[in-house]
C-alpha positions in Angstrom: -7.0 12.7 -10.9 -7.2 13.4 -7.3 -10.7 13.4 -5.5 -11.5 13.4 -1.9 -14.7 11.6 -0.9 -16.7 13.1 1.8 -16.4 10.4 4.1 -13.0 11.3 4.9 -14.5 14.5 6.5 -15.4 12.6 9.8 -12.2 10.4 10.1 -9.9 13.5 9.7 -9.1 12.9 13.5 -6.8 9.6 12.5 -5.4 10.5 9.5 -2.0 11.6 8.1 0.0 10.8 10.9 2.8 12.0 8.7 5.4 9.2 10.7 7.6 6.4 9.1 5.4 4.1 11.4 2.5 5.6 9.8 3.3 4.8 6.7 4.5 1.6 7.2 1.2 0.6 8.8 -1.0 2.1 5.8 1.4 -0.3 3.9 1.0 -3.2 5.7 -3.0 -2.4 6.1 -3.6 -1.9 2.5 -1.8 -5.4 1.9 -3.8 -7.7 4.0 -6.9 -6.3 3.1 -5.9 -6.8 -0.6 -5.7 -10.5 0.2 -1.9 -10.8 0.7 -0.1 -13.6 2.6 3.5 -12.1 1.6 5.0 -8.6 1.7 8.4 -7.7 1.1 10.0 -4.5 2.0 14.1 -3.8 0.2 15.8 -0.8 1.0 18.3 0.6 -1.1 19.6 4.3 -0.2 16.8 6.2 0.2 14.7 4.3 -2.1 11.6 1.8 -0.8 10.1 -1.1 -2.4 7.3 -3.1 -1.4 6.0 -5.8 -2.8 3.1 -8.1 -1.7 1.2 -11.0 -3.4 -2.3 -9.8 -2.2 -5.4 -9.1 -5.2 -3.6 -6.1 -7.0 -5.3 -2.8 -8.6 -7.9 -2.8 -10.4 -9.1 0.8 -10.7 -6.3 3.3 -11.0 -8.3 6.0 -10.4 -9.2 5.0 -7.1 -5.6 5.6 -6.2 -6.5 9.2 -6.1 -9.8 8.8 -4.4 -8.8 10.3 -1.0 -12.1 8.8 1.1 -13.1 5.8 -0.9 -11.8 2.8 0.5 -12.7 0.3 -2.5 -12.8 -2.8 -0.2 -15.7 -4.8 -0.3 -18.9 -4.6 1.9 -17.9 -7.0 4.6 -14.5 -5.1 5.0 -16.1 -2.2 5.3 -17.8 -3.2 8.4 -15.4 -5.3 10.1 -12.8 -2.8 9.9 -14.4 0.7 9.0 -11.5 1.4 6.8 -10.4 4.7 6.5 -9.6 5.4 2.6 -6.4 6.9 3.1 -4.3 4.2 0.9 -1.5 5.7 -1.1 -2.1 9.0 0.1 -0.2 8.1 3.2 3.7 8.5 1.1 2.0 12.1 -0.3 4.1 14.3 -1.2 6.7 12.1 -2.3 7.1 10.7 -5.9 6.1 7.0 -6.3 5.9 4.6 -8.5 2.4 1.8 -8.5 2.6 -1.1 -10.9 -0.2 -3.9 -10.4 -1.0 -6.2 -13.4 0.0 -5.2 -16.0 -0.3 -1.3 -14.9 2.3 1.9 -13.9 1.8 5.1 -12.5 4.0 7.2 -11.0 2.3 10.3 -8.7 4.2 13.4 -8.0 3.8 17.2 -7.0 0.7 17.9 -8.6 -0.4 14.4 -8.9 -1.0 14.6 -5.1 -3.5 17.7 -5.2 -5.7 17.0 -8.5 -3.3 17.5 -11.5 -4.4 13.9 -13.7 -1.5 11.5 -14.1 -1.2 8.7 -16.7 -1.2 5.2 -16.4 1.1 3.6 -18.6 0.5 -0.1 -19.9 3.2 -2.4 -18.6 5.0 -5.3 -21.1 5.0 -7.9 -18.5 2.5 -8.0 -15.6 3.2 -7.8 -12.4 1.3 -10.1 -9.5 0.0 -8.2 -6.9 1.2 -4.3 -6.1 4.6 -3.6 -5.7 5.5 0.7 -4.6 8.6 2.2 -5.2 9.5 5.4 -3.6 12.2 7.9 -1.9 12.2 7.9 2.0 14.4 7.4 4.7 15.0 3.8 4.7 12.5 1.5 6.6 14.0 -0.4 9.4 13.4 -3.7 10.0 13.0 -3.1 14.0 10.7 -1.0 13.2 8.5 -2.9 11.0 8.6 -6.4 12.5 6.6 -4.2 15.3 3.7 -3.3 13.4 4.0 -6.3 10.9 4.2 -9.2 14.1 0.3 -9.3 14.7 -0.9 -8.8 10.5 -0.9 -12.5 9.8 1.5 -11.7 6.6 4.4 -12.9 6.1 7.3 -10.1 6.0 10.5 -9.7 4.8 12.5 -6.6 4.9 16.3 -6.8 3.0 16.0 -10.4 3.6 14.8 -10.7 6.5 12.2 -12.3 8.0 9.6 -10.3 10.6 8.5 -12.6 13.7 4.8 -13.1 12.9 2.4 -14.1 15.6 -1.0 -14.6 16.0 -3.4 -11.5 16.7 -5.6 -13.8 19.7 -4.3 -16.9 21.1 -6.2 -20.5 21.8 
Protein backbone atom coordinates (compact mmCIF):
# COMPACT_ATOMS: atom_id res chain seq x y z
CA UNK A 1 0.00 0.00 0.00
CA UNK A 2 1.33 3.32 -0.86
CA UNK A 3 2.96 5.55 1.95
CA UNK A 4 5.05 8.63 1.61
CA UNK A 5 7.69 9.12 4.31
CA UNK A 6 8.25 12.54 5.53
CA UNK A 7 11.56 12.86 4.41
CA UNK A 8 10.52 13.26 0.96
CA UNK A 9 9.06 16.67 2.03
CA UNK A 10 12.50 18.44 1.85
CA UNK A 11 13.79 16.75 -1.38
CA UNK A 12 10.54 17.69 -3.35
CA UNK A 13 12.82 20.16 -5.27
CA UNK A 14 14.58 17.02 -7.34
CA UNK A 15 12.05 14.87 -7.75
CA UNK A 16 9.65 13.57 -10.44
CA UNK A 17 11.39 14.91 -13.24
CA UNK A 18 8.64 13.21 -15.24
CA UNK A 19 11.46 12.68 -18.45
CA UNK A 20 12.49 9.43 -20.16
CA UNK A 21 16.08 10.55 -18.90
CA UNK A 22 14.62 10.67 -15.59
CA UNK A 23 13.54 7.52 -15.48
CA UNK A 24 16.19 5.91 -16.89
CA UNK A 25 18.54 7.44 -14.31
CA UNK A 26 16.23 6.29 -11.29
CA UNK A 27 16.71 2.92 -13.12
CA UNK A 28 20.12 2.84 -13.36
CA UNK A 29 20.48 4.50 -9.65
CA UNK A 30 18.42 1.99 -8.05
CA UNK A 31 20.58 -0.81 -9.73
CA UNK A 32 24.06 0.06 -8.62
CA UNK A 33 23.05 0.76 -5.26
CA UNK A 34 21.34 -2.74 -5.17
CA UNK A 35 24.83 -4.16 -5.78
CA UNK A 36 24.48 -4.73 -9.51
CA UNK A 37 27.43 -5.14 -12.00
CA UNK A 38 24.98 -5.88 -15.11
CA UNK A 39 21.73 -4.22 -16.33
CA UNK A 40 20.01 -4.98 -19.33
CA UNK A 41 17.50 -2.81 -20.97
CA UNK A 42 15.12 -4.75 -24.26
CA UNK A 43 12.63 -2.88 -25.99
CA UNK A 44 9.90 -4.37 -27.68
CA UNK A 45 7.08 -1.88 -29.01
CA UNK A 46 6.18 0.11 -26.30
CA UNK A 47 7.10 -2.29 -23.73
CA UNK A 48 10.50 -1.95 -21.33
CA UNK A 49 12.35 -4.57 -19.58
CA UNK A 50 15.16 -4.21 -17.31
CA UNK A 51 16.92 -6.55 -15.75
CA UNK A 52 19.96 -6.30 -13.51
CA UNK A 53 21.94 -8.79 -11.34
CA UNK A 54 22.29 -6.44 -8.25
CA UNK A 55 20.80 -7.79 -4.43
CA UNK A 56 17.02 -7.93 -5.41
CA UNK A 57 13.76 -7.04 -3.09
CA UNK A 58 13.42 -7.95 -0.09
CA UNK A 59 10.50 -5.96 1.36
CA UNK A 60 7.73 -5.39 -1.16
CA UNK A 61 6.09 -3.02 0.71
CA UNK A 62 8.93 -0.68 0.56
CA UNK A 63 8.08 -0.40 -3.10
CA UNK A 64 5.31 1.85 -2.15
CA UNK A 65 7.21 3.68 0.51
CA UNK A 66 7.56 7.07 -1.34
CA UNK A 67 10.50 8.60 1.07
CA UNK A 68 12.15 5.59 2.53
CA UNK A 69 15.18 4.79 0.67
CA UNK A 70 15.88 1.22 2.26
CA UNK A 71 19.69 1.36 1.48
CA UNK A 72 21.83 0.85 4.18
CA UNK A 73 23.53 3.41 6.58
CA UNK A 74 26.60 4.03 4.70
CA UNK A 75 24.62 4.65 1.51
CA UNK A 76 22.67 6.87 3.06
CA UNK A 77 25.43 9.12 3.73
CA UNK A 78 27.53 8.84 0.84
CA UNK A 79 24.78 9.49 -1.48
CA UNK A 80 21.77 11.09 0.44
CA UNK A 81 19.49 9.02 -1.56
CA UNK A 82 16.34 10.29 -2.37
CA UNK A 83 13.59 7.38 -1.94
CA UNK A 84 11.90 7.92 -5.01
CA UNK A 85 12.66 4.22 -6.57
CA UNK A 86 9.78 2.87 -8.56
CA UNK A 87 7.72 5.76 -8.19
CA UNK A 88 9.69 7.33 -10.95
CA UNK A 89 7.49 5.03 -14.02
CA UNK A 90 4.17 6.21 -11.78
CA UNK A 91 1.42 6.29 -13.35
CA UNK A 92 2.12 3.61 -15.71
CA UNK A 93 1.41 -0.19 -15.08
CA UNK A 94 4.46 -2.34 -14.13
CA UNK A 95 5.36 -5.36 -13.43
CA UNK A 96 8.36 -6.15 -10.25
CA UNK A 97 9.60 -9.72 -9.95
CA UNK A 98 12.70 -10.30 -7.55
CA UNK A 99 13.27 -13.79 -6.00
CA UNK A 100 10.85 -15.51 -6.09
CA UNK A 101 8.29 -12.39 -5.92
CA UNK A 102 5.61 -10.42 -8.56
CA UNK A 103 3.72 -7.44 -8.28
CA UNK A 104 2.29 -5.52 -10.80
CA UNK A 105 1.26 -1.56 -9.66
CA UNK A 106 -1.39 0.28 -11.55
CA UNK A 107 -3.95 3.30 -11.20
CA UNK A 108 -4.73 3.03 -7.73
CA UNK A 109 -1.74 1.08 -6.77
CA UNK A 110 0.17 4.38 -7.30
CA UNK A 111 -1.94 6.63 -4.76
CA UNK A 112 -2.54 3.98 -1.69
CA UNK A 113 -5.06 1.33 -3.10
CA UNK A 114 -2.90 -2.22 -1.57
CA UNK A 115 -1.76 -4.44 -4.39
CA UNK A 116 -0.78 -8.16 -4.05
CA UNK A 117 2.30 -9.87 -4.25
CA UNK A 118 1.98 -13.01 -5.87
CA UNK A 119 4.57 -15.92 -5.19
CA UNK A 120 6.53 -16.77 -8.24
CA UNK A 121 7.32 -20.74 -9.43
CA UNK A 122 10.87 -20.11 -10.33
CA UNK A 123 12.94 -17.34 -8.74
CA UNK A 124 14.27 -14.76 -10.39
CA UNK A 125 18.00 -13.26 -9.58
CA UNK A 126 18.11 -9.82 -8.95
CA UNK A 127 14.96 -7.26 -10.12
CA UNK A 128 13.90 -7.38 -13.48
CA UNK A 129 10.69 -4.35 -14.43
CA UNK A 130 8.54 -4.64 -17.09
CA UNK A 131 6.46 -1.81 -18.29
CA UNK A 132 4.71 0.42 -21.23
CA UNK A 133 6.70 3.54 -22.41
CA UNK A 134 8.05 4.95 -25.31
CA UNK A 135 10.92 2.79 -26.09
CA UNK A 136 14.34 3.67 -24.39
CA UNK A 137 17.02 4.49 -26.76
CA UNK A 138 20.24 3.32 -26.56
CA UNK A 139 21.79 6.95 -27.34
CA UNK A 140 20.20 7.98 -24.80
CA UNK A 141 21.07 5.61 -22.11
CA UNK A 142 24.72 4.87 -22.83
CA UNK A 143 24.77 8.81 -21.70
CA UNK A 144 23.60 8.40 -18.31
CA UNK A 145 24.79 4.67 -18.02
CA UNK A 146 28.76 5.59 -19.31
CA UNK A 147 29.97 6.92 -15.70
CA UNK A 148 27.65 4.04 -13.29
CA UNK A 149 30.40 1.46 -13.29
CA UNK A 150 27.60 -1.26 -14.64
CA UNK A 151 27.75 -2.91 -17.28
CA UNK A 152 24.72 -2.08 -19.88
CA UNK A 153 23.15 -3.52 -22.55
CA UNK A 154 20.27 -2.19 -24.30
CA UNK A 155 18.61 -4.65 -27.40
CA UNK A 156 22.02 -6.15 -27.46
CA UNK A 157 23.97 -3.65 -27.25
CA UNK A 158 26.61 -2.82 -25.30
CA UNK A 159 26.80 0.95 -23.45
CA UNK A 160 30.52 2.50 -23.42
CA UNK A 161 31.31 2.36 -19.71
CA UNK A 162 34.05 4.48 -18.29
CA UNK A 163 35.33 5.30 -15.13
CA UNK A 164 33.59 8.15 -12.95
CA UNK A 165 37.50 9.74 -11.81
CA UNK A 166 40.57 8.91 -13.65
CA UNK A 167 44.29 7.92 -12.30
Amino acid sequence: QARVDSRLLSKADRLFTGTVDGRIIEILQNARRAGATAVCITNQGDTVTVCDNGRGIEDFAALLDLGRSGWDGTLEQAEDPAGVGIFCLAPREVQISSGTKRVAIAGEGWTGQPVEVYTLGESIQGTQLVFKDTPWLFEVIERHAVFTGLNVTVDGRQCASEPFVSS
